[in-house]
C-alpha positions in Angstrom: -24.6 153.7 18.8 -27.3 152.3 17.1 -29.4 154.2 13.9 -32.4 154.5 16.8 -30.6 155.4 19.4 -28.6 158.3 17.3 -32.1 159.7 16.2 -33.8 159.9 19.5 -30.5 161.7 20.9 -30.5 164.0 18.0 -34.3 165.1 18.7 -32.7 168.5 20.8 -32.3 170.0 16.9 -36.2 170.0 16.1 -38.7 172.1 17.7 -41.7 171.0 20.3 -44.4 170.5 16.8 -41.6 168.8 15.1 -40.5 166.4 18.0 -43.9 165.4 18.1 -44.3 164.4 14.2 -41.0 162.8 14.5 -42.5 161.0 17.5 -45.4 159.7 15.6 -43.7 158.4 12.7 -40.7 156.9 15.0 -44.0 155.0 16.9 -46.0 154.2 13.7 -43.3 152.5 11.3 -46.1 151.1 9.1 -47.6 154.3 8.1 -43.6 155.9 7.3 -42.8 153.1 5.3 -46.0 153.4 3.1 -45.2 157.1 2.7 -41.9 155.8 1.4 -42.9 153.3 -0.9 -46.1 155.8 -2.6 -43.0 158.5 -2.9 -41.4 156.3 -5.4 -37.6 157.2 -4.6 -35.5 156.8 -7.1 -33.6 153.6 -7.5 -29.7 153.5 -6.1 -30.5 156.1 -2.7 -30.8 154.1 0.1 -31.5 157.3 2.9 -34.6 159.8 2.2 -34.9 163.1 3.7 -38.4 164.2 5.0 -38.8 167.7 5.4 -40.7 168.7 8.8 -41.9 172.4 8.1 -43.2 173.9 4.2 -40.3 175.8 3.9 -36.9 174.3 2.0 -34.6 174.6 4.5 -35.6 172.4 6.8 -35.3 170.5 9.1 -35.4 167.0 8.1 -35.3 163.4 9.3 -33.2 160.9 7.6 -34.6 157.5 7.3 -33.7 154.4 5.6 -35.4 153.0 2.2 -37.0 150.4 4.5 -38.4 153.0 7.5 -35.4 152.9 9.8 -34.6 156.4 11.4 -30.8 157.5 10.8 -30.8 161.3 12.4 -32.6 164.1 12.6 -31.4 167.6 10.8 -32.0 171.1 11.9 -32.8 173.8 10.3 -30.2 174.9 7.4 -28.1 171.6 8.1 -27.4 170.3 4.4 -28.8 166.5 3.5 -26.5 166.1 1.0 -27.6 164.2 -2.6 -30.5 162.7 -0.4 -33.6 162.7 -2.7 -36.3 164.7 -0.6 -40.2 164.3 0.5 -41.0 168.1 0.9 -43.7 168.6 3.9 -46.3 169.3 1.3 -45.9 166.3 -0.5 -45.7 164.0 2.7 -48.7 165.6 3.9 -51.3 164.8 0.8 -49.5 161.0 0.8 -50.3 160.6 5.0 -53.9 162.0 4.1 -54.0 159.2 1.3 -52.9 156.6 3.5 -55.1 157.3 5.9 -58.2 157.3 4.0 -57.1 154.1 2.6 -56.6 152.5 6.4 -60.2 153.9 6.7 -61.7 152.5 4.3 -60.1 148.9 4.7 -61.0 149.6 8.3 -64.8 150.5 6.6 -64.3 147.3 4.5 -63.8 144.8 7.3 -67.0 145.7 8.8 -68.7 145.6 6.0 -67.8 141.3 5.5 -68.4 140.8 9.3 -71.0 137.8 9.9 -74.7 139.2 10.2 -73.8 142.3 8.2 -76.1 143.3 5.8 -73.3 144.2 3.0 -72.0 140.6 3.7 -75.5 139.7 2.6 -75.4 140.9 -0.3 -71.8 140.0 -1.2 -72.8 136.2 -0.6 -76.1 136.8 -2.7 -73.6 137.6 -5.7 -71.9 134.9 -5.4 -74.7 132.8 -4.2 -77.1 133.9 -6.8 -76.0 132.8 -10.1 -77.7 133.9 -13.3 -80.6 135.4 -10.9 -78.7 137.7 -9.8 -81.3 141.3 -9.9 -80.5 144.4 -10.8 -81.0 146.1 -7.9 -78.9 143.7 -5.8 -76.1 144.8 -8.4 -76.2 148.4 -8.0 -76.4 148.0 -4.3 -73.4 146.1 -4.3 -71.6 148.8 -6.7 -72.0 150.9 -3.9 -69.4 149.4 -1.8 -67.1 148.5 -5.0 -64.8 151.4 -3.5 -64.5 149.9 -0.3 -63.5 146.8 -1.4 -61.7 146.0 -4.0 -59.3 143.9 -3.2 -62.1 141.6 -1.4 -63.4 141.6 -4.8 -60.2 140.9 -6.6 -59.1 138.0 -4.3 -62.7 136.3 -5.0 -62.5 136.5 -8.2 -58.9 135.2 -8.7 -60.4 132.2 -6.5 -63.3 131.6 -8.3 -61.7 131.9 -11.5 -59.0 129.0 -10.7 -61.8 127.2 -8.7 -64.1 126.9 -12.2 -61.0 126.4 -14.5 -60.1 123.5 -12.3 -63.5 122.1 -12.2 -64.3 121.4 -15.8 -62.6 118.4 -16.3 -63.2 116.7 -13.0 -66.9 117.1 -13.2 -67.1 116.6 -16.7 -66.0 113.3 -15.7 -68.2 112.6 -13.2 -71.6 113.5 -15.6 -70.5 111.1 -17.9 -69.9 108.0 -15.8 -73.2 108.9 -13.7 -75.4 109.3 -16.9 -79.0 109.5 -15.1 -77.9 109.0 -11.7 -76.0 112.9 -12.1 -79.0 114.0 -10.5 -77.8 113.2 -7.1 -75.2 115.4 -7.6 -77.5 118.2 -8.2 -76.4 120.6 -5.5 -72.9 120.6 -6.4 -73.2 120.9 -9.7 -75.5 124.0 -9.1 -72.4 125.7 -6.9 -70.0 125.2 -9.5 -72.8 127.1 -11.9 -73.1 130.1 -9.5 -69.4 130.1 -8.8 -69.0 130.2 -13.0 -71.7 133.2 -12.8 -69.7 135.1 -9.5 -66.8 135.2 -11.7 -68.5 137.6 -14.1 -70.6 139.7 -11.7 -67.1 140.3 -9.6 -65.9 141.2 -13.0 -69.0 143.6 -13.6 -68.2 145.2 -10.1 -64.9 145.9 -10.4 -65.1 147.5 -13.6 -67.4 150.5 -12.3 -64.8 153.1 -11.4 -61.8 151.0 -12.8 -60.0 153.8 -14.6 -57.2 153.2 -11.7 -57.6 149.9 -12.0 -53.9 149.2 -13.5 -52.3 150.6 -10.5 -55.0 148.8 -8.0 -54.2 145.9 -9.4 -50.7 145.9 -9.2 -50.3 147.0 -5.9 -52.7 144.5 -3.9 -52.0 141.4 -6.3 -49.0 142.3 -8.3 -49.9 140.9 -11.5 -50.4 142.1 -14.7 -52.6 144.3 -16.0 -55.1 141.4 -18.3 -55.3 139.0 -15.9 -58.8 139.3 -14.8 -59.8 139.0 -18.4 -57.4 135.9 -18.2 -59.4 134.3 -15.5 -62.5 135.3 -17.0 -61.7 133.3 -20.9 -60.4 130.2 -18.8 -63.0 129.8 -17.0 -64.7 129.3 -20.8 -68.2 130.6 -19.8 -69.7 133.4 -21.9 -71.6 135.7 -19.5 -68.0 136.0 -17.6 -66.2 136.8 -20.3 -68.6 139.7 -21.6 -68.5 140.9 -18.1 -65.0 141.0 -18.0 -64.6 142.8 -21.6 -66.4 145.9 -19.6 -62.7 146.2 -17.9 -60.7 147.2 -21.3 -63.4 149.1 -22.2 -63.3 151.4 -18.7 -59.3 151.5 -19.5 -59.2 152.8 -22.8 -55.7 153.7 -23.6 -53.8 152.3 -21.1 -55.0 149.1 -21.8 -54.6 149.5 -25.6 -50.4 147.9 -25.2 -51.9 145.0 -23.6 -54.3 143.3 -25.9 -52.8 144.8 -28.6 -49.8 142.0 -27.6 -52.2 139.4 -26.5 -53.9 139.3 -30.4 -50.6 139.7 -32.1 -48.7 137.3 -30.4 -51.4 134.8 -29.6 -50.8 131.0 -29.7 -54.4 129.4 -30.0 -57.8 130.4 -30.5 -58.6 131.4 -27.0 -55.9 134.0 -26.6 -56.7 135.2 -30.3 -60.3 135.9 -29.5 -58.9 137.2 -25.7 -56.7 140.0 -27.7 -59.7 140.5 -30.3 -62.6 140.9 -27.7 -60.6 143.5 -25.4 -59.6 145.3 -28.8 -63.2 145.0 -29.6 -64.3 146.7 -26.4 -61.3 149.4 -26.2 -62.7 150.3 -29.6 -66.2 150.5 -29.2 -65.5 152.8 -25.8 -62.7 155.0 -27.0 -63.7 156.7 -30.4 -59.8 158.2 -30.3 -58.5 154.9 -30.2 -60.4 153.4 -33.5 -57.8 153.5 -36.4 -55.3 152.1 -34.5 -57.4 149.0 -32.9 -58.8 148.6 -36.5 -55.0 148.8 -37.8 -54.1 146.2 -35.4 -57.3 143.9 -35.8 -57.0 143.8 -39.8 -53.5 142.6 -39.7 -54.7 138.8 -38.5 -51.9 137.1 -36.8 -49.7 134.1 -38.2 -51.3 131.4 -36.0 -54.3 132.0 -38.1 -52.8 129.9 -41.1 -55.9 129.1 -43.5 -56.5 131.9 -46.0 -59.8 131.8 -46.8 -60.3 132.8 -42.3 -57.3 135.4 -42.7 -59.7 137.0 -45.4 -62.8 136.9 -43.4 -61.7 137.8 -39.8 -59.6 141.0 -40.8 -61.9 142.9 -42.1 -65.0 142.0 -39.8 -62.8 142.2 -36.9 -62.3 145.7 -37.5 -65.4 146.5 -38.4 -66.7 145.3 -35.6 -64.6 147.0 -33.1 -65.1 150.5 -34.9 -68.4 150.3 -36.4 -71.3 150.6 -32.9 -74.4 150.3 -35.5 -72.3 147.2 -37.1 -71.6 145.8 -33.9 -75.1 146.0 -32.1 -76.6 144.1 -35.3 -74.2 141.2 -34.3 -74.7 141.3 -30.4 -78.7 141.2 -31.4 -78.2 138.4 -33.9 -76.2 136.5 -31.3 -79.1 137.4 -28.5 -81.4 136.2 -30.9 -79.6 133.0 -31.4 -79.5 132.3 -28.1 -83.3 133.4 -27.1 -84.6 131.1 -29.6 -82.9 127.6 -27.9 -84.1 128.8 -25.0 -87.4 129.4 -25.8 -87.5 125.3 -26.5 -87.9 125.7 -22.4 -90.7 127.9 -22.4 -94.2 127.0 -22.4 -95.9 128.1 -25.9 -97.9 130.7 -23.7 -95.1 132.4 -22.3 -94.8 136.4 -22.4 -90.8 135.5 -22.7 -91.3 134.2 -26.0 -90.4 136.4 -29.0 -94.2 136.3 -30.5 -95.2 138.0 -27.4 -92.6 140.3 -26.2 -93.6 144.1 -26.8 -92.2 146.3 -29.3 -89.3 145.4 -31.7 -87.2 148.1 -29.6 -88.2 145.6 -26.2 -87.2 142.4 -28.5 -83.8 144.0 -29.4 -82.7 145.2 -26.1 -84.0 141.8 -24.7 -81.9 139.9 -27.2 -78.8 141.7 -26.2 -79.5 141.0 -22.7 -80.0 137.4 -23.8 -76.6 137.6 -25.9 -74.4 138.7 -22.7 -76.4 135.9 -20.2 -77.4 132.5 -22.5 -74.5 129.7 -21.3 -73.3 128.4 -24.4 -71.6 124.9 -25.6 -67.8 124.7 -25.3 -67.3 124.2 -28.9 -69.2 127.8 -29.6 -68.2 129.6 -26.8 -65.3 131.7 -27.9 -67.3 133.3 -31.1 -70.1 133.9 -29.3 -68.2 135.5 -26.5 -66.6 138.4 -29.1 -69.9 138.4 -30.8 -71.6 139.0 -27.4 -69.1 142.0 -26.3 -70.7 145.1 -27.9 -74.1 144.5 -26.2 -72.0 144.1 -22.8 -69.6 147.5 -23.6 -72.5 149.6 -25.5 -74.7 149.7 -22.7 -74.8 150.9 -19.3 -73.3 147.7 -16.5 -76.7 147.0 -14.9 -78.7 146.5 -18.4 -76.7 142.7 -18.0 -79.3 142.7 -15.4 -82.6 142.2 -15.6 -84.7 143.9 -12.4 -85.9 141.4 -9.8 -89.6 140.8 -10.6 -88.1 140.0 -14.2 -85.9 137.5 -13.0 -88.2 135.9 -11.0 -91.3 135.6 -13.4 -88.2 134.4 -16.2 -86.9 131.6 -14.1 -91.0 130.8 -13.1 -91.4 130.3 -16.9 -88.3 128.0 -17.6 -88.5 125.7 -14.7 -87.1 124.8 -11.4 -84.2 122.2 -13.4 -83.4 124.7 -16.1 -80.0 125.2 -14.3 -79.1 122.4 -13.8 -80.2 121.2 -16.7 -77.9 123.8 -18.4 -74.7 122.7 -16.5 -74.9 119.1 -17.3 -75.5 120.2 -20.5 -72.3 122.6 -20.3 -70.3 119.6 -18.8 -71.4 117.3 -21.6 -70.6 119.3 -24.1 -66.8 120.2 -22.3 -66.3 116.5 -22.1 -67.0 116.4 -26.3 -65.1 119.5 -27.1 -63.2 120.8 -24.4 -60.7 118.3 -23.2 -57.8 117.0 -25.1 -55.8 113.5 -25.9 -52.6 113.9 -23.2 -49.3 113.6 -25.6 -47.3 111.0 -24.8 -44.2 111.2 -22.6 -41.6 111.5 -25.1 -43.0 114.3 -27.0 -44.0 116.5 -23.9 -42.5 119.9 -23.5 -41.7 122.0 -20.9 -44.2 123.1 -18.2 -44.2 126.5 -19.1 -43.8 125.9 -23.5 -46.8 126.1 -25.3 -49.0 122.7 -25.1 -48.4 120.6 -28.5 -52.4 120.0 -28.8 -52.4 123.2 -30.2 -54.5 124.6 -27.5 -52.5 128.0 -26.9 -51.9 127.4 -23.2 -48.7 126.5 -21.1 -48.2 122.9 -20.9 -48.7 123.1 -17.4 -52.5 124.1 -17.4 -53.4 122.2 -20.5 -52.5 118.5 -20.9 -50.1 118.0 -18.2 -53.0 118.9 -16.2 -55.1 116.4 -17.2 -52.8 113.5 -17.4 -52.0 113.7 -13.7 
């Protein structure tokens, strides 16, 4: 007699209420095996009783780890070393479930053609660095309902851009002039570079579970979002995605506390340093020890006069707000004054004529999370750039609509484009790296001998095939 068969003719044992719930989960094996896997049983029991009434004693069904039903027991029958999902506890994990099938349900209307939340989900990813503020926060609305929408994007984007650079790079160079006919798809790979940072942005808001989130839908690790967000080597995505250390505080402390300490290049010592920077800056508890960790510089930093230097302002800035806004404003103001070279001398976006120092300041921070930079500066400027992301509220990297508008009236209708060739030039300079030769390669998944930091695999053996 088969495990199915046994159960249904062991059904006499329960009571009319309790038939039924057996009934239900026996004709719903979706929902019982989700109960299972949230109950977390422990590791080496391979039946679980599930208790049909509040009290103790029973009865119970007996199921397998992987939602198969063994037998039912009756009241004051004994379930032996079976670990046990009381009533109680397997009613607040159903209600869980369920609110979670609703909102996915919720969720799939939501991205249904001609919907207006699909609208606005393509305007994000459609609408580059004009994104407005108000199309933000109306978009934060629905971040509950769709996070793992949001997560898969982003993971696409990100791979999409990281793959891109080189390629197009390329392509710029051996066009010169003529790149201009390639003016549309140069402008998608800009918006897809900016709709890996808003994503970024979005998912932060309310990201204090993100750890588990994560897991669950993609199962991988905790940074990787901040991962995508540093290969894609674009400075408003980075800062964006510095606001997700900053929402996890503690429990992301571990994770970039590894990433800094046992970096292997630049990128991933500046990936450890900015989420330090932001955990920091968000989480007065956690200071001493992010400044402890930040002031001991790690041995791939070799030359001493740098180990001197980054230590101590490191830590500063990552413990010191006051400290750190002076730097994010510097940065801004860096970045405001090269693109003011775009702006006509009359221009109320010019420095001379922008209101009150307080309306320059907070304009140069804005300006220090959203300027694109070169690929030879972007890395310092994306750490310098993080306390004006993490100090402020998540829609002040936005500028409201009418701003945006009159601001991209003012710098032109090529401005960015003109700012992605520029990019792609500069990637092409600074970016890419001489293949090694055969001989010397190593493994796909050793560090790359340029000295780059990343697995061979995404670094030169990339580029010579």
């Amino acid at each position: 007699m088969g495990h199915a068969t046994h159960f249904l003719s062991r059904l006499d044992r329960l009571e009319l209420p309790e038939i039924e719930l057996a009934l239900s989960l026996y004709r719903d094996t979706e929902l019982l095996r989700a109960v299972i896997n949230w109950a977390n049983i422990p590791e080496g029991h391979e039946r679980v009783a599930i208790g049909l009434r509040q009290e103790d004693g029973g009865p119970h069904l007996i199921v397998t780890r992987g939602g198969d039903f063994v037998t039912c027991l009756g009241s004051g029958m004994k379930i032996g070393d079976h670990p046990v999902i009381s009533r109680a506890r397997f009613d607040g994990i159903v209600s869980r479930i369920e609110t979670l099938r609703e909102r996915s349900a919720l969720a799939r209307s939501l991205t249904e053609p001609g919907h207006r939340t699909r609208q606005l989900l393509m305007r994000v990813l459609t609408a580059g660095h004009a994104l407005a503020r108000e199309d933000f926060l109306a978009a934060c609305s629905f971040v509950p309902l769709i996070r793992a929408f949001l997560l898969v994007q982003m993971s696409e984007m990100a791979d999409r851009c990281r793959d891109e650079w080189a390629p197009l790079s390329s392509l710029a160079a051996s066009l010169g002039p003529r790149i201009k006919r390639k003016r549309e798809g140069l402008l998608h790979f800009w918006n897809r570079l900016w709709a890996v940072g808003h994503y970024a942005a979005l998912f932060s808001e309310g990201a204090r579970d993100f750890g588990a989130i994560l897991t669950e839908e993609t199962g991988k690790p905790l940074p990787c979002l901040t991962v995508w967000a540093y290969d894609c080597g674009f400075v408003p995505s980075i800062v964006r995605a510095m606001r997700l250390p900053l929402q996890l505080g503690k429990s992301a402390l571990p994770v970039y506390k590894l990433i800094y300490r046992d970096c292997g290049g630049r990128t991933d010592l500046l990936h450890g340093a900015s989420g330090l920077v932001a955990i920091g800056l968000g989480h007065s508890s956690l200071r001493a020890q992010v400044r402890k960790t930040l002031e001991r510089v790690p041995p791939m930093l070799t030359d001493p006069s740098l180990r001197t230097q980054f230590g101590p302002f490191f830590g500063r800035l990552a413990t010191d707000p006051r400290f750190a806004r002076s730097v994010a404003v510097a940065c801004g103001d860096k970045a405001w004054n090269v693109c003011a070279e775009a702006l006509p001398k009359d221009s109320p976006w010019r420095r001379e004529s922008y209101g009150t120092e307080a309306a320059q300041h907070a304009f140069a921070a804005w300006m220090a999370c959203n300027a694109p930079s070169h690929r030879e500066e972007e890395p310092g400027i994306a750490l310098s750039a993080v306390p004006a992301a993490v100090l402020r509220p998540v829609e002040m990297l936005y500028l409201p609509g009418e701003g945006i508008r009159d601001l991209d009236v003012h710098l032109g209708a090529d401005w960015a484009f003109d700012q992605t060739v520029r990019m792609l030039d500069s990637y092409r300079k600074h970016g890419a790296v001489t293949p090694v030769r055969a001989a010397d390669q190593p493994g796909p998944n050793e560090r790359c001998s340029c000295g780059s930091g990343k697995k061979f695999k995404r670094c030169c053996m990339l580029l010579a095939s």
